[in-house]
TORTI-645077 format. One record per residue: residue number from 1; residue in one letter; chain; x, y, z of N, C-alpha, C in turn. Coordinates in nm, 3 decimals, m for minus. Atoms other than C-alpha are relative to their C-alpha. Example, Ala and Ser with C-alpha at 12.3 -4.5 7.8 and 13.67 -1.06 7.14 Angstrom:
% residues 2
{site 1,A,A,{0.089,m0.119,0.000},{1.230,m0.450,0.780},{0.090,0.120,0.000}};
{site 2,S,A,{m0.082,m0.119,m0.006},{1.367,m0.106,0.714},{m0.077,0.109,0.073}};
% end
This chain:
% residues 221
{site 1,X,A,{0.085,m0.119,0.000},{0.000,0.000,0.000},{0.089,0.124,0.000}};
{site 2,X,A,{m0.110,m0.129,m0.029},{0.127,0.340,m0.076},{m0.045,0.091,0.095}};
{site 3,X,A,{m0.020,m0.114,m0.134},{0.224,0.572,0.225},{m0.086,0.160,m0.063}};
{site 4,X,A,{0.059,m0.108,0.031},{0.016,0.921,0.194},{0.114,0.066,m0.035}};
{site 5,X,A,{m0.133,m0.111,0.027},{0.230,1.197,0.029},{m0.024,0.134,0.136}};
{site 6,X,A,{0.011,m0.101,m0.101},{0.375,1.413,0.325},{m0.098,0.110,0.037}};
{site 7,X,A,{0.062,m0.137,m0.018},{0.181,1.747,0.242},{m0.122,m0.067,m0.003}};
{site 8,X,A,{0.160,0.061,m0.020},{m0.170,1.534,0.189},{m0.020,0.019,0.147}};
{site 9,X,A,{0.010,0.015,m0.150},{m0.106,1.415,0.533},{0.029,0.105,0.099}};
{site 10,X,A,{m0.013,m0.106,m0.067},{m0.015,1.755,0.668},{m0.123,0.087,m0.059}};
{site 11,X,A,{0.096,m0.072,0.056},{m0.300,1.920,0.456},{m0.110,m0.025,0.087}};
{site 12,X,A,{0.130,0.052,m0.077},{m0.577,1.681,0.635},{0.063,0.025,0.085}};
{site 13,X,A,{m0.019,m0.077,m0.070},{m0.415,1.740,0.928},{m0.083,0.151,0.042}};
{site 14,X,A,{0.040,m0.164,m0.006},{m0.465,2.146,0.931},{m0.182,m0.030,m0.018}};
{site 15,X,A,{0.164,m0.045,0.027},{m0.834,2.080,0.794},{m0.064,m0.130,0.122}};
{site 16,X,A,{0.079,0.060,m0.096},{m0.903,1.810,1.059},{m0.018,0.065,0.172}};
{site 17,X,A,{0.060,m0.102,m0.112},{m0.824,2.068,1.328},{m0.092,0.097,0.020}};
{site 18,X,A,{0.086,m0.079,0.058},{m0.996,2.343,1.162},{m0.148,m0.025,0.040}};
{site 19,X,A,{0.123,0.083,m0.001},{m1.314,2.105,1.156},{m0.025,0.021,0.155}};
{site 20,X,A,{m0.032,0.018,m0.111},{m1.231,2.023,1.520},{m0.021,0.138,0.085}};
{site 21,X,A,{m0.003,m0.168,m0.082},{m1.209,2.392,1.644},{m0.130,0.105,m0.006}};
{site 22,X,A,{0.136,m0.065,0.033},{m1.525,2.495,1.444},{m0.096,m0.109,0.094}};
{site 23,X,A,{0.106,0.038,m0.131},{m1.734,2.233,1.641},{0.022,0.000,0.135}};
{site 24,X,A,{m0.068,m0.002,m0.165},{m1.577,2.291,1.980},{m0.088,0.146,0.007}};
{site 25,X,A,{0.039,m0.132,0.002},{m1.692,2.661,1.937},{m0.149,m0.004,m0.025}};
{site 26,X,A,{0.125,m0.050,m0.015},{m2.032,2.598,1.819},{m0.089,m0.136,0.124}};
{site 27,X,A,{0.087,0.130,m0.071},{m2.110,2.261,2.060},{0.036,0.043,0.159}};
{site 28,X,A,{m0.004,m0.106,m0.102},{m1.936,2.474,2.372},{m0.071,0.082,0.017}};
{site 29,X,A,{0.036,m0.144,0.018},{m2.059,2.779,2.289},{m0.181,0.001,0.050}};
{site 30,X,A,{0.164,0.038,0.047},{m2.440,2.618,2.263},{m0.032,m0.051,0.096}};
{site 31,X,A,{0.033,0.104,m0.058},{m2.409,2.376,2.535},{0.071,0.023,0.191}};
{site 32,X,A,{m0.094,m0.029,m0.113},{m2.130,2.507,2.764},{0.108,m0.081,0.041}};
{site 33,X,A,{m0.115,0.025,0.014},{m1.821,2.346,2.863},{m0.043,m0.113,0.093}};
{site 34,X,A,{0.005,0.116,m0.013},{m2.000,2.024,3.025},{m0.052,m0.040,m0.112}};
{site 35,X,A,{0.053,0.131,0.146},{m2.059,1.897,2.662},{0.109,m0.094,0.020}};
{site 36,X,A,{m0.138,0.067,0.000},{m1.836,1.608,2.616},{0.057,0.011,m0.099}};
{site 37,X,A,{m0.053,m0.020,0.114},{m1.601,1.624,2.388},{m0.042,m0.119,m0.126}};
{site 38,X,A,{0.062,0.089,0.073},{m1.736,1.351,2.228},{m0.078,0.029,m0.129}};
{site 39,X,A,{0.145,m0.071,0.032},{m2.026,1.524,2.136},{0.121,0.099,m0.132}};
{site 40,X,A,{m0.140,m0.064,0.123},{m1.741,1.749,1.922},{0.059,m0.030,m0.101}};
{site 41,X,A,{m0.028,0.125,0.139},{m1.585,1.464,1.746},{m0.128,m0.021,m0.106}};
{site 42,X,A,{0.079,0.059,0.092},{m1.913,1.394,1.613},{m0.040,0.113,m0.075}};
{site 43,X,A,{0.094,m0.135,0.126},{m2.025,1.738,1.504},{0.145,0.005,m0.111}};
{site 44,X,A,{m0.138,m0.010,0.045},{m1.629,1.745,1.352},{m0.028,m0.096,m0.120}};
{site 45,X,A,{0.038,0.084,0.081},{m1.728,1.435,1.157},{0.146,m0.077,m0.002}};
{site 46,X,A,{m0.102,0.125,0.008},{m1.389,1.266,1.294},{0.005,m0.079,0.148}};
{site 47,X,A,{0.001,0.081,m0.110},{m1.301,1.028,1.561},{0.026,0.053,0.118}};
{site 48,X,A,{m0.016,m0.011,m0.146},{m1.260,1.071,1.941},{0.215,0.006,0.010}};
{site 49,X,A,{m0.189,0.010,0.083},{m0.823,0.938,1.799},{0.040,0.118,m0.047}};
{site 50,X,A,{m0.042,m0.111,0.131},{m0.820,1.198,1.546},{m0.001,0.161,0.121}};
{site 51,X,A,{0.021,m0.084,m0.110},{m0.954,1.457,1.778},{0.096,0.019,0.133}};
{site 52,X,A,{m0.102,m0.005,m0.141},{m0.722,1.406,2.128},{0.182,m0.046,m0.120}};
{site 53,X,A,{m0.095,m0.050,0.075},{m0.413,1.396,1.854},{0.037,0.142,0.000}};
{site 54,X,A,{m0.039,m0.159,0.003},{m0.469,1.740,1.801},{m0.016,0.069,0.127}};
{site 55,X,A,{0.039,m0.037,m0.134},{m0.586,1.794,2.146},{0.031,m0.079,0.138}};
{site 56,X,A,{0.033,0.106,m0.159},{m0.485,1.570,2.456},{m0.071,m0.027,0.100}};
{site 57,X,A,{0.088,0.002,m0.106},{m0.663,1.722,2.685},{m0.146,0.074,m0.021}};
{site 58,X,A,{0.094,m0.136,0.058},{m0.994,1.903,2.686},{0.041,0.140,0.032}};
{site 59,X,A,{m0.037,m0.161,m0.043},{m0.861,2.211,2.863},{0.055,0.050,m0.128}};
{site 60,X,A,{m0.106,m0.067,0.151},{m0.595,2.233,2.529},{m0.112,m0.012,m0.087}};
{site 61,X,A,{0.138,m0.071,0.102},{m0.946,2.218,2.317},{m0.059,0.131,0.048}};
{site 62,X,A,{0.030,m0.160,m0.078},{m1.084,2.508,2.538},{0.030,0.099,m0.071}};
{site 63,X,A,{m0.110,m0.143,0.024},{m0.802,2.721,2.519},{m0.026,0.025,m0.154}};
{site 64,X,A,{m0.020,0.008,0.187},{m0.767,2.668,2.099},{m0.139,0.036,m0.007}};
{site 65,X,A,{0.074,0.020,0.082},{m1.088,2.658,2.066},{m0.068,0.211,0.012}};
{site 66,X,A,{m0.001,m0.117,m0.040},{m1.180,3.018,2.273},{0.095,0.135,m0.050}};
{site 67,X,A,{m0.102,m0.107,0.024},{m0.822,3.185,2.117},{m0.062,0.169,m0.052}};
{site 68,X,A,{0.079,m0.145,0.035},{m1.046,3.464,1.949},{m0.066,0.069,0.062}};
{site 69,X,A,{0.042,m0.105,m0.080},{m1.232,3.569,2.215},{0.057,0.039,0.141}};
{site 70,X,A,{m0.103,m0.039,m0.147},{m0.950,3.579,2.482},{0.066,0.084,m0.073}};
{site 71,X,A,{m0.092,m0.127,0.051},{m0.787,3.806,2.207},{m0.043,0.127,m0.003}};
{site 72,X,A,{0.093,m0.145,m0.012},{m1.085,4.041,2.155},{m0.051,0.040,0.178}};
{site 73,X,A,{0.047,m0.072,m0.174},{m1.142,4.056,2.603},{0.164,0.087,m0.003}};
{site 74,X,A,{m0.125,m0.065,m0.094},{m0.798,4.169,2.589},{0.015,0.155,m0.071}};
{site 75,X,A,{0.007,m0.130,0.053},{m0.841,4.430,2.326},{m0.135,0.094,0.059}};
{site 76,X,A,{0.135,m0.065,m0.049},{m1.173,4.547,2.494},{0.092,0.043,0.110}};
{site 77,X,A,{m0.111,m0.025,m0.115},{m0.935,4.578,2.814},{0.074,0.133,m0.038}};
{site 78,X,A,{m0.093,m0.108,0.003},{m0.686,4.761,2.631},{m0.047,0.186,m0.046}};
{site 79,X,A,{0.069,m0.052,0.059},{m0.934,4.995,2.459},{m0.045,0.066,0.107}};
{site 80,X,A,{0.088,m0.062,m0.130},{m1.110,5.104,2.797},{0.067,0.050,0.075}};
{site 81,X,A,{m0.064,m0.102,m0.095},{m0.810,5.212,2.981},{0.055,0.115,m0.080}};
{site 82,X,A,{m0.040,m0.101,0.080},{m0.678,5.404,2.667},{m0.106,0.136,m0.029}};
{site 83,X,A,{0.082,m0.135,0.023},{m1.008,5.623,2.684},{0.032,0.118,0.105}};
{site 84,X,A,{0.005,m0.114,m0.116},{m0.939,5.960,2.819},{m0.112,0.047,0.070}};
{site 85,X,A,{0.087,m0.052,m0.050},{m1.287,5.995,2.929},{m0.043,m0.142,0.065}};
{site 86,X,A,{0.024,0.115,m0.075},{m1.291,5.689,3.216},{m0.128,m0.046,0.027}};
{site 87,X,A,{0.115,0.070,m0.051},{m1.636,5.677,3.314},{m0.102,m0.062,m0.190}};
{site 88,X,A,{0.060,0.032,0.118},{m1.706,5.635,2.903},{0.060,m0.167,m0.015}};
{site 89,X,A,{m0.091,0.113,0.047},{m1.423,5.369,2.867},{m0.051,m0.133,0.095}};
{site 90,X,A,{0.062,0.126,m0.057},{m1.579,5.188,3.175},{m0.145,m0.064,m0.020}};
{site 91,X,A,{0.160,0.077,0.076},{m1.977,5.158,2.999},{0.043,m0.066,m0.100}};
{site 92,X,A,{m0.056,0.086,0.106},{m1.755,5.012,2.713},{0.042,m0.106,0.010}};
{site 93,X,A,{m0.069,0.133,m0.007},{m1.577,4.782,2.875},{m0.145,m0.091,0.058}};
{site 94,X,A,{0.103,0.111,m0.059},{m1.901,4.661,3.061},{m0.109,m0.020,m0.077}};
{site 95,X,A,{0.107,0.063,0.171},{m2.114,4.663,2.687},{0.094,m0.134,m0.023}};
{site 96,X,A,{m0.091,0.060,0.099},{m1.826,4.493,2.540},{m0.005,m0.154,0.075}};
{site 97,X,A,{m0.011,0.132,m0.046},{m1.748,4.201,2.783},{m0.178,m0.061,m0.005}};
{site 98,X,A,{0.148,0.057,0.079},{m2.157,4.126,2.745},{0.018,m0.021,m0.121}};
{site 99,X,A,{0.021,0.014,0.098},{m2.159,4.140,2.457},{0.063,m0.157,m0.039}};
{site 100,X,A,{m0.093,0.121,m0.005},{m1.862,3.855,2.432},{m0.084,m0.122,0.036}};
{site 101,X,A,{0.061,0.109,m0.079},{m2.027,3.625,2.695},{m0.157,m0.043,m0.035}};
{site 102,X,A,{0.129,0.080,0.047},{m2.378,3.621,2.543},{0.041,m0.045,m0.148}};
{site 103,X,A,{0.012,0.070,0.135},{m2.280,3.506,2.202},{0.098,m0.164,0.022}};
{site 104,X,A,{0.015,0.183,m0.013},{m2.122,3.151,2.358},{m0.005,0.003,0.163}};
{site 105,X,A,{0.038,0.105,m0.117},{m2.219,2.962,2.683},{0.171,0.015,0.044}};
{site 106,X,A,{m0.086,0.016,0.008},{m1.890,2.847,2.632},{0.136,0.075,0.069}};
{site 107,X,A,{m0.081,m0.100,m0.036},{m1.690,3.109,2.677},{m0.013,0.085,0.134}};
{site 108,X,A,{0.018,m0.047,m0.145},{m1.860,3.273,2.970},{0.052,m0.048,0.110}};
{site 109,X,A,{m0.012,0.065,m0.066},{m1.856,2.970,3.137},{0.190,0.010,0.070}};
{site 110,X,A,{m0.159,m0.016,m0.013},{m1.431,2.953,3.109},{0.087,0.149,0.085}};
{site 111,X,A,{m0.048,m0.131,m0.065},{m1.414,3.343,3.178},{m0.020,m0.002,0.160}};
{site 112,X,A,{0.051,m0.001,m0.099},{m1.602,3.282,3.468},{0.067,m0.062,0.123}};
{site 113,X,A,{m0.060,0.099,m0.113},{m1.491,2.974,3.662},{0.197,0.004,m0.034}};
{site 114,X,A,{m0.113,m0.018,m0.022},{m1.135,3.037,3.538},{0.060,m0.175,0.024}};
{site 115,X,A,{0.057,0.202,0.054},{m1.171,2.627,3.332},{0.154,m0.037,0.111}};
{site 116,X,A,{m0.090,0.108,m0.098},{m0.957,2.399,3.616},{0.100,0.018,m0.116}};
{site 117,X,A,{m0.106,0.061,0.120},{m0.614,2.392,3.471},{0.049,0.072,m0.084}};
{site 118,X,A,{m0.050,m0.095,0.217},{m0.582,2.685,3.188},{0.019,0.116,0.083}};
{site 119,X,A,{m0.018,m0.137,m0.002},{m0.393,2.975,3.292},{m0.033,0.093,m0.055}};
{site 120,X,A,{m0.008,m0.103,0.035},{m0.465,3.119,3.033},{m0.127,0.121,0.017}};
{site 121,X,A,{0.126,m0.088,m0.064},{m0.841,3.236,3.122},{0.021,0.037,0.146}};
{site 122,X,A,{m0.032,m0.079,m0.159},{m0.757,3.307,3.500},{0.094,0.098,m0.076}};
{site 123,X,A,{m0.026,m0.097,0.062},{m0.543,3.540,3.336},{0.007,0.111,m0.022}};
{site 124,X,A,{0.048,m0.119,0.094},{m0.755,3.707,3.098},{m0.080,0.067,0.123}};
{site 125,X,A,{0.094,m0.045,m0.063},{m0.980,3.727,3.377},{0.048,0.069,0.119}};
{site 126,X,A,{m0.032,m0.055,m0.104},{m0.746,3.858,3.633},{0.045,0.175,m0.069}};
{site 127,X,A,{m0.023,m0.149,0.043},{m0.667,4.146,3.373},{m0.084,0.092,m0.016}};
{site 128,X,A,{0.144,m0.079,m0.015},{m1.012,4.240,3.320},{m0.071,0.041,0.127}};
{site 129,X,A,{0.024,m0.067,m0.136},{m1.053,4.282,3.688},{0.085,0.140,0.044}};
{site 130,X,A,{m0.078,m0.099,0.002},{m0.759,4.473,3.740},{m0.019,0.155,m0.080}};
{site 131,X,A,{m0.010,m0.088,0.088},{m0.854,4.727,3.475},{m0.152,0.006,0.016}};
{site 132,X,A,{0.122,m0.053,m0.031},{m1.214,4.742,3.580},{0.027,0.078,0.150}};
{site 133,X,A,{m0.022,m0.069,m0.186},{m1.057,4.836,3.982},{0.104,0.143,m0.073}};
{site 134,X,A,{m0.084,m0.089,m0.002},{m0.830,5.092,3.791},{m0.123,0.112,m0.063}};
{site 135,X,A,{0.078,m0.114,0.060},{m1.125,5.256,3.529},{m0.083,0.011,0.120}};
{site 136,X,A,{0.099,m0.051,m0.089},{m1.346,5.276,3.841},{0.082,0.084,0.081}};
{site 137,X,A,{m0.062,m0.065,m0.121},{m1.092,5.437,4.060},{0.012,0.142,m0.095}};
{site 138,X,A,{m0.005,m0.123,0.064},{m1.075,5.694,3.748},{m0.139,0.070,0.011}};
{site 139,X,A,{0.149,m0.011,m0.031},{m1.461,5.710,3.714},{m0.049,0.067,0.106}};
{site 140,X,A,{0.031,m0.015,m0.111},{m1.459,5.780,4.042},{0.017,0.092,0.065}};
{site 141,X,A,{m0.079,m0.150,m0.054},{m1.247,6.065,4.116},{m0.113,0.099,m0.130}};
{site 142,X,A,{0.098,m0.089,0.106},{m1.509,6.240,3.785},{m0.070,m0.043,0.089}};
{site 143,X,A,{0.141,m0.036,m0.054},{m1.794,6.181,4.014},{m0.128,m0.097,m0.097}};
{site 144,X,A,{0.069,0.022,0.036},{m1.924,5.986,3.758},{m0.067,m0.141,0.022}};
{site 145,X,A,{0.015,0.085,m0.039},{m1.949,5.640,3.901},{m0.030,m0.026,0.171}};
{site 146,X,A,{0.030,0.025,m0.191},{m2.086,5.542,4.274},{0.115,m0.009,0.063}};
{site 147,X,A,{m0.078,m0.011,m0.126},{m1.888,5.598,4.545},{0.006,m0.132,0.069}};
{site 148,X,A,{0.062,0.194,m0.069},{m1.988,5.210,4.685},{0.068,m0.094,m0.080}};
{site 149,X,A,{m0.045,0.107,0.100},{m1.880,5.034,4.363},{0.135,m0.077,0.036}};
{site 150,X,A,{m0.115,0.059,0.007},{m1.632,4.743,4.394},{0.037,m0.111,m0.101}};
{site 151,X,A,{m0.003,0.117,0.162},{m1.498,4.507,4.124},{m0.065,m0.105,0.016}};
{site 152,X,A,{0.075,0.143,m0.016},{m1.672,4.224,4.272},{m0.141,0.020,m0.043}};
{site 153,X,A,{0.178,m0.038,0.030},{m2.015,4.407,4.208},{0.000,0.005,m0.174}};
{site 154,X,A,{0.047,m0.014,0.173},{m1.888,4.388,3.762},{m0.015,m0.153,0.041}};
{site 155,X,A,{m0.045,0.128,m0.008},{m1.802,4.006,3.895},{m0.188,m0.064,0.058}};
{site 156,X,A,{0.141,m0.031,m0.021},{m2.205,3.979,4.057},{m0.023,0.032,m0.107}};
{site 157,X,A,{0.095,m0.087,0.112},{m2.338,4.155,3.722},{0.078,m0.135,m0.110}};
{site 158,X,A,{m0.029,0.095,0.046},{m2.132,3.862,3.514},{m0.099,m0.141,m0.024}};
{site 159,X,A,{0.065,0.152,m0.015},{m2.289,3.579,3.694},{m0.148,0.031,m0.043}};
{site 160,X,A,{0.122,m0.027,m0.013},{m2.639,3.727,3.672},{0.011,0.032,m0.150}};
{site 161,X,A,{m0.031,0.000,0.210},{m2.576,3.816,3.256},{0.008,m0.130,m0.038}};
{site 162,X,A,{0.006,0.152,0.010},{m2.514,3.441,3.243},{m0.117,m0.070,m0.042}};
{site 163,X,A,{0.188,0.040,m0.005},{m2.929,3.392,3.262},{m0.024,0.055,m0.155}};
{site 164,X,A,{0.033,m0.035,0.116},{m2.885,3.576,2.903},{m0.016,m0.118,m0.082}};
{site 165,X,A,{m0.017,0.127,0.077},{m2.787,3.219,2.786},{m0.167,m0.089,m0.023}};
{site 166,X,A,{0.115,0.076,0.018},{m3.148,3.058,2.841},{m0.079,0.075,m0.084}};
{site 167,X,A,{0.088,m0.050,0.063},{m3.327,3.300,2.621},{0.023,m0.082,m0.123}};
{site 168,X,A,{m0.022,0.040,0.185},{m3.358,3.238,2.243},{0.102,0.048,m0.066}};
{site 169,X,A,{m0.140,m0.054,0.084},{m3.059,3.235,2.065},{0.000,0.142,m0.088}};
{site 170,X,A,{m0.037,m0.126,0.103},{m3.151,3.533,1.825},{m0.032,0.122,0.092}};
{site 171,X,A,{0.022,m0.149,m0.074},{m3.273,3.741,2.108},{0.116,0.051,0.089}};
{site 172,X,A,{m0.130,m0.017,m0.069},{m2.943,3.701,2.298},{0.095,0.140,0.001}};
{site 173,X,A,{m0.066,m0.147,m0.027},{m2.779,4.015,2.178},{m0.051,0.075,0.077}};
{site 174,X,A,{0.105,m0.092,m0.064},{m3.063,4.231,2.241},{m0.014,0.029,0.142}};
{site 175,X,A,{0.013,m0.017,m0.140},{m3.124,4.124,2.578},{0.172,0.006,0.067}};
{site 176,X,A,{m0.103,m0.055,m0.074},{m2.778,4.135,2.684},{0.021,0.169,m0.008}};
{site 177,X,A,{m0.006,m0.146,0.022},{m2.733,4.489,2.540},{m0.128,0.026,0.071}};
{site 178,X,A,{0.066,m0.064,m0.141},{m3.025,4.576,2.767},{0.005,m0.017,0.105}};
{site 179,X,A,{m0.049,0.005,m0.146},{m2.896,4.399,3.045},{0.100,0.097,0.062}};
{site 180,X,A,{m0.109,m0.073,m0.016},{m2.572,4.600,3.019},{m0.070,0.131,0.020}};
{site 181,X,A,{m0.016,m0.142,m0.069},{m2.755,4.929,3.048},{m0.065,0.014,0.087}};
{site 182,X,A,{0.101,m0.019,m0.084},{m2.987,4.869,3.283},{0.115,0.004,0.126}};
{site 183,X,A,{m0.134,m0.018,m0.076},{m2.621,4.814,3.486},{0.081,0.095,m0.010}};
{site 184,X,A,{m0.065,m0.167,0.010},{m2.475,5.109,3.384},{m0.052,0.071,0.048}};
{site 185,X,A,{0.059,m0.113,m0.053},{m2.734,5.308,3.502},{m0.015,m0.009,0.150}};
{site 186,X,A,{m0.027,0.018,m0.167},{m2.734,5.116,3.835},{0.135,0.065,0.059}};
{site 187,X,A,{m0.115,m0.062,m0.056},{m2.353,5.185,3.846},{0.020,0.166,0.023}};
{site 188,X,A,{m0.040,m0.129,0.025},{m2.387,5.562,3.761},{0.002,0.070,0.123}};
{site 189,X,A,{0.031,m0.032,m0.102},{m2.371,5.774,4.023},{m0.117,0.134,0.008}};
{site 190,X,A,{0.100,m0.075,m0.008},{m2.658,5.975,4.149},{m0.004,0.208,m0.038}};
{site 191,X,A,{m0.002,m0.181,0.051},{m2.656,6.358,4.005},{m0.024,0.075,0.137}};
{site 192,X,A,{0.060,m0.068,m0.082},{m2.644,6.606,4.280},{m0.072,0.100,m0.035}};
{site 193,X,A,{0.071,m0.119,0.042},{m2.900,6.887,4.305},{0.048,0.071,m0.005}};
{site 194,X,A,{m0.062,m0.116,0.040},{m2.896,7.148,4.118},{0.025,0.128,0.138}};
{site 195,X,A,{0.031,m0.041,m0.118},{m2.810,7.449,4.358},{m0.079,0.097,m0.015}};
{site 196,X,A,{0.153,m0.163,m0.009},{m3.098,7.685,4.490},{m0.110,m0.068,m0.075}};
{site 197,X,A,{0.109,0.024,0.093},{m3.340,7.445,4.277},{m0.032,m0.160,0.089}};
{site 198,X,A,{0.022,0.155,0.009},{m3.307,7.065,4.421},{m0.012,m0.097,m0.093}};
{site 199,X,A,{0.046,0.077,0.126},{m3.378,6.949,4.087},{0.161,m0.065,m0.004}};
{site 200,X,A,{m0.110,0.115,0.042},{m3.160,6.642,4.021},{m0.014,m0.012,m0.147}};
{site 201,X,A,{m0.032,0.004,0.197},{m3.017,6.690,3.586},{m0.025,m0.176,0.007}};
{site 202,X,A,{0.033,0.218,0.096},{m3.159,6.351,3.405},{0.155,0.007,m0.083}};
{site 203,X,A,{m0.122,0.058,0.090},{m2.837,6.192,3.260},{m0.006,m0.093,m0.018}};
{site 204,X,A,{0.015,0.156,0.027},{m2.968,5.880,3.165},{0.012,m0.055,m0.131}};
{site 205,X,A,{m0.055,m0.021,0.123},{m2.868,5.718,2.875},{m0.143,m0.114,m0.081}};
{site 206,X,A,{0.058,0.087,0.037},{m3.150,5.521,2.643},{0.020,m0.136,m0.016}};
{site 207,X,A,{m0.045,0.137,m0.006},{m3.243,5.178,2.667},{m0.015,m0.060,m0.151}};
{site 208,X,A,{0.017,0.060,0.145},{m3.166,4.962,2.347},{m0.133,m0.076,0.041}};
{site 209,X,A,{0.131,0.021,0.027},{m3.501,4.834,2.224},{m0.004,m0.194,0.103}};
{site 210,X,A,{0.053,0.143,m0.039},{m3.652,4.497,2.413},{0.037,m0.059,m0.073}};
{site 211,X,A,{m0.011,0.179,0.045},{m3.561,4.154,2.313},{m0.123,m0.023,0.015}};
{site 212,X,A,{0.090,0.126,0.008},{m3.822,3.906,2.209},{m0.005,m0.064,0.039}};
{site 213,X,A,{m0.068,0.119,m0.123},{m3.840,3.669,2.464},{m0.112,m0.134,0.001}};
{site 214,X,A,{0.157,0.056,0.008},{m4.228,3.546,2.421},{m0.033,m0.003,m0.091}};
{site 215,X,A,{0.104,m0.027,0.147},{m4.451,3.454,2.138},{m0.081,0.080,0.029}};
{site 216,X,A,{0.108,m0.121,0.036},{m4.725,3.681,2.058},{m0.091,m0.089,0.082}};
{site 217,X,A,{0.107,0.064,0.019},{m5.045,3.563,2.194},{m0.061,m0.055,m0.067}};
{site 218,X,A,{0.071,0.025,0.090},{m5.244,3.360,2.009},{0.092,m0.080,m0.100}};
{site 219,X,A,{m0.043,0.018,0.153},{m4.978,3.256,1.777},{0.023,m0.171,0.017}};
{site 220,X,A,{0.000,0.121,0.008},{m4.964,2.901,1.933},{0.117,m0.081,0.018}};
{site 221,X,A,{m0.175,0.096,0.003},{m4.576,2.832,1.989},{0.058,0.101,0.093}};
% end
C-alpha cells in the first residue's frame, strides 16, 4: 500500500483541526463546557483518535478553541483604559465584555470559573478585573461612578448576565445589550442637586429596544 504523500497528510491534518475547532466553538458555545467532547468529534465528523491527537486534553481544546475571544477581552481591556474619558471607557468595557459572553455559553462559562487547569483564562480574567478596579478608581475621582462600587459588584453583574444564555438564541444580543444598560445606570452615580433648585439633571442614557423573549399571543408556539 502506498504511504500518503507528506503534504496530503499535513494538509488533512490542518483541515481536521480546523473542523475540530469549528465544532468545539459551536457545541461549547451552545451547550457550555459540560458537553463532552465527544459530542465534538461527532459534530467534527472525525473520531474521538483523530480529535485528542490534536488535542490531549480538553482544557488544550478550550483554550484553541476560545483563542479569538480571549484576544478580543484583551483588546476590549486595552481599549477602555486608553479612553481619556474613564467613566465612558468603563460603559464600554461593561457593553463589550456582554456582549462577548452572550454570544457563547462556552466562553462565559471559562471566563467565569477560570476552566480547572488553563492559565490562560484566570489570566484574561485577572486582567479584566484589574482594569475594571483601575477605570473605576478613574470614574470615580469624575464623580461619575458610585462611590460604593467594587470590582466584585462587575463580577455579581457577570454571573447574573449568564441567565442571558437561556433566552432564544436570536434574542441574545438584544437582551444582553439591555442587560448591560440597565447596569450602567445602576452603576452611575446619582446627580447632585442642582443648587438653589433641588432638581436632580436627568443623565440617563436610552435603553436599546426589548428583546423578544415570548410569542405573541395567540400565535400558538
Amino acid at each position: 500500500m502506498t504511504a500518503p504523500l507528506p503534504h496530503l497528510a499535513r494538509s488533512d491534518a490542518r483541515d481536521n483541526r480546523a473542523r475540530i475547532l469549528e465544532a468545539a466553538r459551536a457545541v461549547f458555545g451552545e451547550e457550555g463546557l459540560s458537553a463532552p467532547v465527544r459530542a465534538v468529534a461527532r459534530r467534527a465528523g472525525v473520531g474521538p483518535a483523530t480529535l485528542y491527537r490534536h488535542f490531549p486534553t480538553k482544557r488544550d481544546l478550550v483554550t484553541a478553541a476560545f483563542a479569538d475571544q480571549r484576544r478580543a477581552c484583551r483588546t476590549v481591556v486595552r481599549d477602555a483604559l486608553a479612553d481619556a474619558d474613564p467613566w465612558r471607557g468603563f460603559r464600554d468595557l461593561v457593553e463589550r465584555i456582554c456582549e462577548l459572553h452572550a454570544h457563547s455559553r462556552g466562553f462565559a462559562d471559562a471566563f467565569m470559573t477560570a476552566y480547572p487547569g488553563t492559565m490562560d483564562f484566570a489570566a484574561d480574567r485577572e486582567r479584566t478585573l484589574r482594569a475594571v478596579a483601575e477605570l473605576a478608581r478613574r470614574a470615580q475621582e469624575t464623580g461619575r461612578l458610585r462611590p460604593g462600587f467594587v470590582v466584585d459588584d462587575l463580577v455579581l453583574m457577570l454571573m447574573a448576565h449568564r441567565g442571558v444564555q437561556d433566552v432564544p438564541r436570536a434574542a441574545r444580543p438584544a437582551a444582553s445589550r439591555r442587560f448591560a444598560a440597565y447596569v450602567i445606570e445602576a452603576f452611575r452615580a446619582v446627580p447632585e442637586p442642582e443648587p438653589g433648585t433641588g432638581a436632580v439633571p436627568e443623565e440617563h442614557t436610552p435603553l436599546p429596544p426589548a428583546p423578544r423573549l415570548r410569542s405573541p399571543e395567540g400565535s400558538g408556539t
